[in-house]
ZATOR-951350 format. One record per residue: residue in one letter; residue number from 1; z, y, x of N, C-alpha, C, O in turn. Coordinates in nm, 4 decimals, padded with zeros to 6 digits. Example, Ala and Ser with C-alpha at 12.3 -4.5 7.8 and 13.67 -1.06 7.14 Angstrom:
A	1	00.7800	-00.5690	01.3190	00.7800	-00.4500	01.2300	00.7800	-00.3300	01.3200	00.8465	-00.3319	01.4236
S	2	00.7080	-00.2250	01.2850	00.7140	-00.1060	01.3670	00.7870	00.0030	01.2900	00.8039	00.1138	01.3409
//
This chain:
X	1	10.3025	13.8637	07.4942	10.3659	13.9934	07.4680	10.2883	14.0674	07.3602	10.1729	14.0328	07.3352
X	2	10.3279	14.1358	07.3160	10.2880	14.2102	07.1693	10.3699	14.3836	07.2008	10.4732	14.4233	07.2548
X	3	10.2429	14.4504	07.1250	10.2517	14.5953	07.1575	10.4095	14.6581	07.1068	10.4179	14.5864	07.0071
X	4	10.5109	14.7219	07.1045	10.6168	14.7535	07.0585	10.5828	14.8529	06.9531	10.4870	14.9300	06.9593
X	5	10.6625	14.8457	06.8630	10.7083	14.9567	06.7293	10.8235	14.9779	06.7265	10.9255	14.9187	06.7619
X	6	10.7854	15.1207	06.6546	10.9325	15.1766	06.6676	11.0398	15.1125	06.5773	11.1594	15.1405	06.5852
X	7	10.9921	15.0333	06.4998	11.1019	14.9516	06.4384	11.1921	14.8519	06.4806	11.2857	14.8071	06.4143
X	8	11.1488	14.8105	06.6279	11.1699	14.7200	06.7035	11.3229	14.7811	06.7470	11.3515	14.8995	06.7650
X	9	11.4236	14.6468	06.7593	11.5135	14.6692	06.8082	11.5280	14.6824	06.9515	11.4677	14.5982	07.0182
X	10	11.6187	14.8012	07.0347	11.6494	14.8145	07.1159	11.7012	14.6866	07.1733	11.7496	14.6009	07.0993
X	11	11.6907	14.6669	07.3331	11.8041	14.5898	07.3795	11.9472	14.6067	07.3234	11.9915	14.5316	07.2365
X	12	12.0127	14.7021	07.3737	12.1648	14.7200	07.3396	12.1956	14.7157	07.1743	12.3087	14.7178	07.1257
X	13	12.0406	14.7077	07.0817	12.0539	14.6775	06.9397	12.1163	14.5402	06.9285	12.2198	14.4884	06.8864
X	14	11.9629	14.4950	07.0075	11.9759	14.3497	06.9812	12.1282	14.2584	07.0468	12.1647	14.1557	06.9895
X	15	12.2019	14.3110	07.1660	12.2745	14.2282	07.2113	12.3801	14.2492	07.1150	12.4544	14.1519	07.1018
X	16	12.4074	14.3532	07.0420	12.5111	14.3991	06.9381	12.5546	14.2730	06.8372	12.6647	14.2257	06.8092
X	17	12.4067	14.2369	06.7918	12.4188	14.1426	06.6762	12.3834	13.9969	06.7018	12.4004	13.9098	06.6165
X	18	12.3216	13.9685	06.8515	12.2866	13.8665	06.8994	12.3904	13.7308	06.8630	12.3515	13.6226	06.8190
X	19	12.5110	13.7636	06.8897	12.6149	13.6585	06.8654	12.6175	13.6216	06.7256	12.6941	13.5287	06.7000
X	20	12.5435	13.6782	06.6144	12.5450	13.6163	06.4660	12.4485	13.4868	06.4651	12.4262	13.3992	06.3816
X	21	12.4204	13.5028	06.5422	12.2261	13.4437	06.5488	12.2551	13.2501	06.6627	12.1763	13.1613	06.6951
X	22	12.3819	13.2671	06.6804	12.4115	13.1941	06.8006	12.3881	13.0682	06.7342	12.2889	13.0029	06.7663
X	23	12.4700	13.0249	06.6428	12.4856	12.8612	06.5565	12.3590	12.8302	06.4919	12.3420	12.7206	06.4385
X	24	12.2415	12.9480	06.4942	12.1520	12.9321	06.3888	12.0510	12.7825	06.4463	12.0951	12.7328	06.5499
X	25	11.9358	12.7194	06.3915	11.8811	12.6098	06.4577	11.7449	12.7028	06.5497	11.6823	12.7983	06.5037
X	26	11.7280	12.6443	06.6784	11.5612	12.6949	06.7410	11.5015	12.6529	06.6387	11.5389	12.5632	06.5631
X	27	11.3908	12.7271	06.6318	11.2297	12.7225	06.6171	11.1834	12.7544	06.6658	11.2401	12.7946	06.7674
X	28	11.0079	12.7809	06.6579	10.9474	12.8161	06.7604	10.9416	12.9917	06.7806	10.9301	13.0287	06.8975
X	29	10.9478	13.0822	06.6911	10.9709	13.2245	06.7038	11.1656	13.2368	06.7510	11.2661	13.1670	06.7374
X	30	11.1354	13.3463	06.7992	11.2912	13.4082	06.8951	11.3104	13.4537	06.7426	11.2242	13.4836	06.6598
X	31	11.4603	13.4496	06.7301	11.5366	13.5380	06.6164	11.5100	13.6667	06.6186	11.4815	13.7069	06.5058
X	32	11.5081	13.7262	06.6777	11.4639	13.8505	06.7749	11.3761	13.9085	06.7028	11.3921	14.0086	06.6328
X	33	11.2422	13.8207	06.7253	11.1261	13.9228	06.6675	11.1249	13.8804	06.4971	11.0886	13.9695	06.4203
X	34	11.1607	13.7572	06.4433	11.1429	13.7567	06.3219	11.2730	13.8992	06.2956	11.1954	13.9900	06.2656
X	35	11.3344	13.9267	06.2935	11.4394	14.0236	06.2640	11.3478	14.1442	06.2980	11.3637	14.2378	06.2197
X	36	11.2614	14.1638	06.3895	11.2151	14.2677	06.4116	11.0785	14.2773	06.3092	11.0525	14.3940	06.2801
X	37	11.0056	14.1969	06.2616	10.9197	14.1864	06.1563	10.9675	14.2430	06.0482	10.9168	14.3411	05.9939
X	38	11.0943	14.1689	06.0012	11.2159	14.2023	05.8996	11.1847	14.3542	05.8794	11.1314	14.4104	05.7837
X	39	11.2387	14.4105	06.0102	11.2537	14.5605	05.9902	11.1527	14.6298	06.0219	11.1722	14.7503	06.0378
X	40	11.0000	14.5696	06.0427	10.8952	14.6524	05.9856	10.8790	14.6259	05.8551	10.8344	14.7237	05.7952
X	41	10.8926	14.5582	05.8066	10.8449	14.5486	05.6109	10.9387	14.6296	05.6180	10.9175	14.7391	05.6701
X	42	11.0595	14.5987	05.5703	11.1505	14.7148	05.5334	11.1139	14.8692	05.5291	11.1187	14.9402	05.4286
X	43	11.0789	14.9051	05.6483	11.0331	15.0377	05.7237	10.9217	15.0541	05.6690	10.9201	15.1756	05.6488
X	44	10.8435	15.0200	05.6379	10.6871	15.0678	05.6227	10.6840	15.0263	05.4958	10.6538	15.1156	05.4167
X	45	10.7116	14.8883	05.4347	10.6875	14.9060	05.3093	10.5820	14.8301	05.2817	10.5500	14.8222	05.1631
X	46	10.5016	14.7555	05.3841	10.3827	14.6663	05.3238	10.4385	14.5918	05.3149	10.5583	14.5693	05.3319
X	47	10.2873	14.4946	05.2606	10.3203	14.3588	05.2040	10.3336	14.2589	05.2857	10.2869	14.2671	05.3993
X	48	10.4093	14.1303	05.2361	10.3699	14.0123	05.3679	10.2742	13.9913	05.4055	10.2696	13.9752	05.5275
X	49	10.2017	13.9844	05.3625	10.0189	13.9289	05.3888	10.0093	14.0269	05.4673	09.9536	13.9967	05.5728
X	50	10.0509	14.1645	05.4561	09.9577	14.2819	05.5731	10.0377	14.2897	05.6885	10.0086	14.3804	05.7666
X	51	10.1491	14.2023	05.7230	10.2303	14.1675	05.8386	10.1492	14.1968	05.9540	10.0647	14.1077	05.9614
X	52	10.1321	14.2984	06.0681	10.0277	14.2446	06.1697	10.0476	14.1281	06.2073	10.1373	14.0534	06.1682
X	53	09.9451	14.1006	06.3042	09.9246	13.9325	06.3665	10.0262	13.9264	06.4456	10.1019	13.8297	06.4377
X	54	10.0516	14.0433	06.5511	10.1392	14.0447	06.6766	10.2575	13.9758	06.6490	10.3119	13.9302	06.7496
X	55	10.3295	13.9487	06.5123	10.4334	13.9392	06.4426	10.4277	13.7544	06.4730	10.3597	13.6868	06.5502
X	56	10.5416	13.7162	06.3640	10.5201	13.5778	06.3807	10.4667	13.5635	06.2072	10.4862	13.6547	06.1268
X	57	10.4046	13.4457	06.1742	10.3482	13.4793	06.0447	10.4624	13.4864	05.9252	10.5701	13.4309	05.9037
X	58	10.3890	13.5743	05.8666	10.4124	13.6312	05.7234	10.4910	13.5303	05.6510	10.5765	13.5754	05.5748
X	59	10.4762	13.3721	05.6618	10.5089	13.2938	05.5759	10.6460	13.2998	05.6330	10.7448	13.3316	05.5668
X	60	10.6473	13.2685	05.7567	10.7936	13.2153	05.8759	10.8699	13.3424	05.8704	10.9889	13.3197	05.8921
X	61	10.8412	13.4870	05.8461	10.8944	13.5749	05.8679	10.9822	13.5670	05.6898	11.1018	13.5958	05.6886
X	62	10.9332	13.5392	05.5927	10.9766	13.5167	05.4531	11.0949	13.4170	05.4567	11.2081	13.4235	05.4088
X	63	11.0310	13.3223	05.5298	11.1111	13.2423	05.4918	11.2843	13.2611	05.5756	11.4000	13.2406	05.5388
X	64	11.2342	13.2986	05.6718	11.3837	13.3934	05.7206	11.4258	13.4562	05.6868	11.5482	13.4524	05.6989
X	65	11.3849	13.5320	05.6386	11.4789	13.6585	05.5078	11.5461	13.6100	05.4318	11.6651	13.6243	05.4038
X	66	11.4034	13.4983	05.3645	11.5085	13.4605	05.2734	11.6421	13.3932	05.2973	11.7595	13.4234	05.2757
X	67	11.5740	13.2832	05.3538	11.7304	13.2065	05.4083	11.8587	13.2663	05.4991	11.9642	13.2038	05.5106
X	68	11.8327	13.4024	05.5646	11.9415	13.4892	05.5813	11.9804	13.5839	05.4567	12.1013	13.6017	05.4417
X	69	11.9116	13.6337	05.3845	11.9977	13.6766	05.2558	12.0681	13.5740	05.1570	12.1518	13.6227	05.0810
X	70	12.0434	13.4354	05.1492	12.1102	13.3255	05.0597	12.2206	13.3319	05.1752	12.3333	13.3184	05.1274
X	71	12.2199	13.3426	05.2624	12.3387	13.2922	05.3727	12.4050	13.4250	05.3767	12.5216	13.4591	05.3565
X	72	12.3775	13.4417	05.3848	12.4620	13.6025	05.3446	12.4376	13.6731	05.5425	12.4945	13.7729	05.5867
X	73	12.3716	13.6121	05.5957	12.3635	13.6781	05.7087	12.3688	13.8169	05.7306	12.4309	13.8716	05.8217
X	74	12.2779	13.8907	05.6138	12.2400	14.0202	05.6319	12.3618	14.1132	05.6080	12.3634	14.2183	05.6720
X	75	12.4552	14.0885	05.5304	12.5763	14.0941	05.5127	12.6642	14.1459	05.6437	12.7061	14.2563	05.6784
X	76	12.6715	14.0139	05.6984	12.7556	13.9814	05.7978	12.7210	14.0661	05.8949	12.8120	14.1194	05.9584
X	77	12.5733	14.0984	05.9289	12.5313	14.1720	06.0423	12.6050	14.3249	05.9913	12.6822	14.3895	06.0621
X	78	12.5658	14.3594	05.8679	12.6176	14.5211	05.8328	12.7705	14.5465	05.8235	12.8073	14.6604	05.8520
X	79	12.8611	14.4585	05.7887	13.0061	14.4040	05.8169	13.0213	14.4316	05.9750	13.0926	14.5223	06.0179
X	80	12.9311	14.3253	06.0757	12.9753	14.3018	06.2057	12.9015	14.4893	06.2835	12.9111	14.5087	06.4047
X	81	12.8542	14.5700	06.2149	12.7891	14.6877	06.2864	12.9163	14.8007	06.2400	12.9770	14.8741	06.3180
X	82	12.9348	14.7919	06.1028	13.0433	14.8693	06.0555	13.2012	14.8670	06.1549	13.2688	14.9674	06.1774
X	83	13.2293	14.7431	06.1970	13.3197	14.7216	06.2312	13.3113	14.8094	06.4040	13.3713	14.9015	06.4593
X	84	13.2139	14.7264	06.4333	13.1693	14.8392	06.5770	13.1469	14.9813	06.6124	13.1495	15.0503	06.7143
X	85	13.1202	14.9985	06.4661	13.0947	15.2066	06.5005	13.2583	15.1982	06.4699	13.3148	15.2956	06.5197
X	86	13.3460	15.1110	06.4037	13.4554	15.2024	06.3686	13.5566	15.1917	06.4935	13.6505	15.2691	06.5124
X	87	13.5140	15.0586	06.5939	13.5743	15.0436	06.7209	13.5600	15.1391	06.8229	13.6515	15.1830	06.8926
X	88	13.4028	15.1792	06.8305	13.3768	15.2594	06.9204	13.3695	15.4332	06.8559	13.2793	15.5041	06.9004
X	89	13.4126	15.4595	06.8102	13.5146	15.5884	06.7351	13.6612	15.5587	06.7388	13.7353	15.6050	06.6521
X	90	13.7121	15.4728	06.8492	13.8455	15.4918	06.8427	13.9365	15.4723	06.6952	14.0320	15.5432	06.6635
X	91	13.8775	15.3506	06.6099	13.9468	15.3568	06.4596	14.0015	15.2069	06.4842	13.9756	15.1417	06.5854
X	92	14.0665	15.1702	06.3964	14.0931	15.0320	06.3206	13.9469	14.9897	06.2968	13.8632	15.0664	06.2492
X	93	13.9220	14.8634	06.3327	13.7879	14.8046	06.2811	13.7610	14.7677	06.1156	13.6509	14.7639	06.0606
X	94	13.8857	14.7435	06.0572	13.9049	14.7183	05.9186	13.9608	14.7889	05.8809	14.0773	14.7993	05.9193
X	95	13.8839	14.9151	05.7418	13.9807	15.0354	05.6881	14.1006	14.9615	05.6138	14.1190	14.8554	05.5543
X	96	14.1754	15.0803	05.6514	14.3069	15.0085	05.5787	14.3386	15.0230	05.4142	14.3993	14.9432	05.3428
X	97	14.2772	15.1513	05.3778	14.2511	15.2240	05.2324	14.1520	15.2578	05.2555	14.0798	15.2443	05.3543
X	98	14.1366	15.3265	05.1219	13.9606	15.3484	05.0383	14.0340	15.4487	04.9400	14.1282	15.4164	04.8676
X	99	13.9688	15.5948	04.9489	14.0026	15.6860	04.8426	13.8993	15.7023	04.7934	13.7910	15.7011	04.8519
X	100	13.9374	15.7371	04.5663	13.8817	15.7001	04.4719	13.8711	15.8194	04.4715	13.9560	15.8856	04.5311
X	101	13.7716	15.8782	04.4091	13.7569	16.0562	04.3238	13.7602	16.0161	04.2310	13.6815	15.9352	04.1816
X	102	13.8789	16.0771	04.1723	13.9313	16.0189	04.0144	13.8703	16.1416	03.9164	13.9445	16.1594	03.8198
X	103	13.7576	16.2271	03.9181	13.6708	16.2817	03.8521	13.5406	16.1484	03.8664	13.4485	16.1274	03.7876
X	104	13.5582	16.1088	03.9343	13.3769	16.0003	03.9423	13.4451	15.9257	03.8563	13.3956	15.9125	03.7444
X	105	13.5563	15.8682	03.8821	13.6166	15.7366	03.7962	13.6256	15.7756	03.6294	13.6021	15.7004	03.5349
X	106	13.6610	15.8956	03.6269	13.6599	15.9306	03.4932	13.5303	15.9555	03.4101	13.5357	15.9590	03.2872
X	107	13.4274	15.9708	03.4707	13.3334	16.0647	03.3667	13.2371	15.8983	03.3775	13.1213	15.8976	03.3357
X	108	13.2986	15.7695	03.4353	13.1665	15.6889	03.4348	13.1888	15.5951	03.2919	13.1145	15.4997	03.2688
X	109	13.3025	15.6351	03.1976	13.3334	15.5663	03.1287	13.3031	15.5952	03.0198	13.3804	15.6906	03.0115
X	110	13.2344	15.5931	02.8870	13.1823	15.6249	02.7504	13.0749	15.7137	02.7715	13.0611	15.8081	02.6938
X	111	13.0036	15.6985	02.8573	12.8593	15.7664	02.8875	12.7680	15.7330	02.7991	12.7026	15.8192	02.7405
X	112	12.7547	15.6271	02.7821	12.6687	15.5226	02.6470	12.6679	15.5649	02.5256	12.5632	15.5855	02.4643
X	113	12.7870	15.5830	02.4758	12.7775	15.6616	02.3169	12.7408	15.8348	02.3648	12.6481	15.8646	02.2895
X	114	12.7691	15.9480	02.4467	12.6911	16.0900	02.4194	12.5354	16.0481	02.4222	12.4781	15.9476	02.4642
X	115	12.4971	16.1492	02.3692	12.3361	16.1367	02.3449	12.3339	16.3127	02.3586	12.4205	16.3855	02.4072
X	116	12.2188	16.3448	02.3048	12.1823	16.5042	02.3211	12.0925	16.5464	02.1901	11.9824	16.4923	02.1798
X	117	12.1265	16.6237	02.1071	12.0764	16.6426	01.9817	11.9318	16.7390	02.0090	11.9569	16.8547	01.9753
X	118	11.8721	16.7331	02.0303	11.7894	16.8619	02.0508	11.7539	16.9492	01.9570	11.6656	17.0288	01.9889
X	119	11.8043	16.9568	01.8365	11.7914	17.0450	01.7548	11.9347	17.1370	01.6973	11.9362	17.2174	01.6041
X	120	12.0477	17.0963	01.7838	12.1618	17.1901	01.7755	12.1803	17.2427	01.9126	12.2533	17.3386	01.9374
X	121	12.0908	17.1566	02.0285	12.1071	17.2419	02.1606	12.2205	17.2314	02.2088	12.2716	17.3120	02.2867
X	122	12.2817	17.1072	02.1568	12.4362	17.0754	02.2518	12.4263	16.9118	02.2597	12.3282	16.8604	02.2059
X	123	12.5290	16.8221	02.3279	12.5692	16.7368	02.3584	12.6110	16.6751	02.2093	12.6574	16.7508	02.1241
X	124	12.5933	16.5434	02.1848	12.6661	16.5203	02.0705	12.7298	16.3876	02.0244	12.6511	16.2996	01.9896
X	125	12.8646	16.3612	02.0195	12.8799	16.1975	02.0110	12.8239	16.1205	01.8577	12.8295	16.1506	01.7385
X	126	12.7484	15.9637	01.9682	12.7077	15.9157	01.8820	12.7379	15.8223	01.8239	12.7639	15.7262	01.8962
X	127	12.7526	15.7955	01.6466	12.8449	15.7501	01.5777	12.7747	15.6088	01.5161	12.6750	15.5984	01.4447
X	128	12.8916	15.4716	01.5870	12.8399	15.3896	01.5506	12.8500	15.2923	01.4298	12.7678	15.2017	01.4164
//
């Protein structure tokens, strides 16, 4: 047993996403805590090497990341959580539309050519 952090997933976290984890192959660390390593780097921000020990090592914890971000796992988990807050809010699990702010859509287009003159103190297009 190893001391808990608050980064550590809850039970009712973990049973949420447990079923992604089902087809994956054993090794010798639980999916569990490498996922929970996961989300201390994330959280804190150190390096692998400064992984505590309690963890499973630094190398095994990498190499799960990685091979769940090529697999798109990490994906799937934020897909399979999205879908659940929108179940348990009484929604459709899959939005049906997506509204655009057609001011964002507009102003993201010819941004590249204004520049800013600083010696007329205005905005100014730039001529190529």
């Amino acid at each position: 047993m190893r001391k808990e952090y608050e980064t550590d997933l809850t039970d009712e976290q973990w049973e949420a996403i447990k079923p992604l984890f089902v087809n994956m192959r054993k090794y010798k660390w639980e999916k569990r805590e490498l996922v929970n390593a996961v989300f201390y780097l994330v959280r804190t921000g150190c390096q692998w090497r400064n992984l505590p020990h309690d963890f499973p090592p630094a190398f095994t914890v990498h190499s799960f990341y990685r091979r769940a971000r090529l697999s798109g796992l990490w994906d799937r988990i934020l897909e399979h959580l999205v879908e659940l807050t929108r179940e348990n809010a009484g929604r459709n699990p899959s939005p049906s539309y997506a509204i655009i702010d057609s001011q964002s859509v507009k102003t993201t287009t010819g941004n590249e050519l204004r520049g800013y003159d600083g010696g007329k103190k205005r905005k100014d297009e730039n001529e190529s």
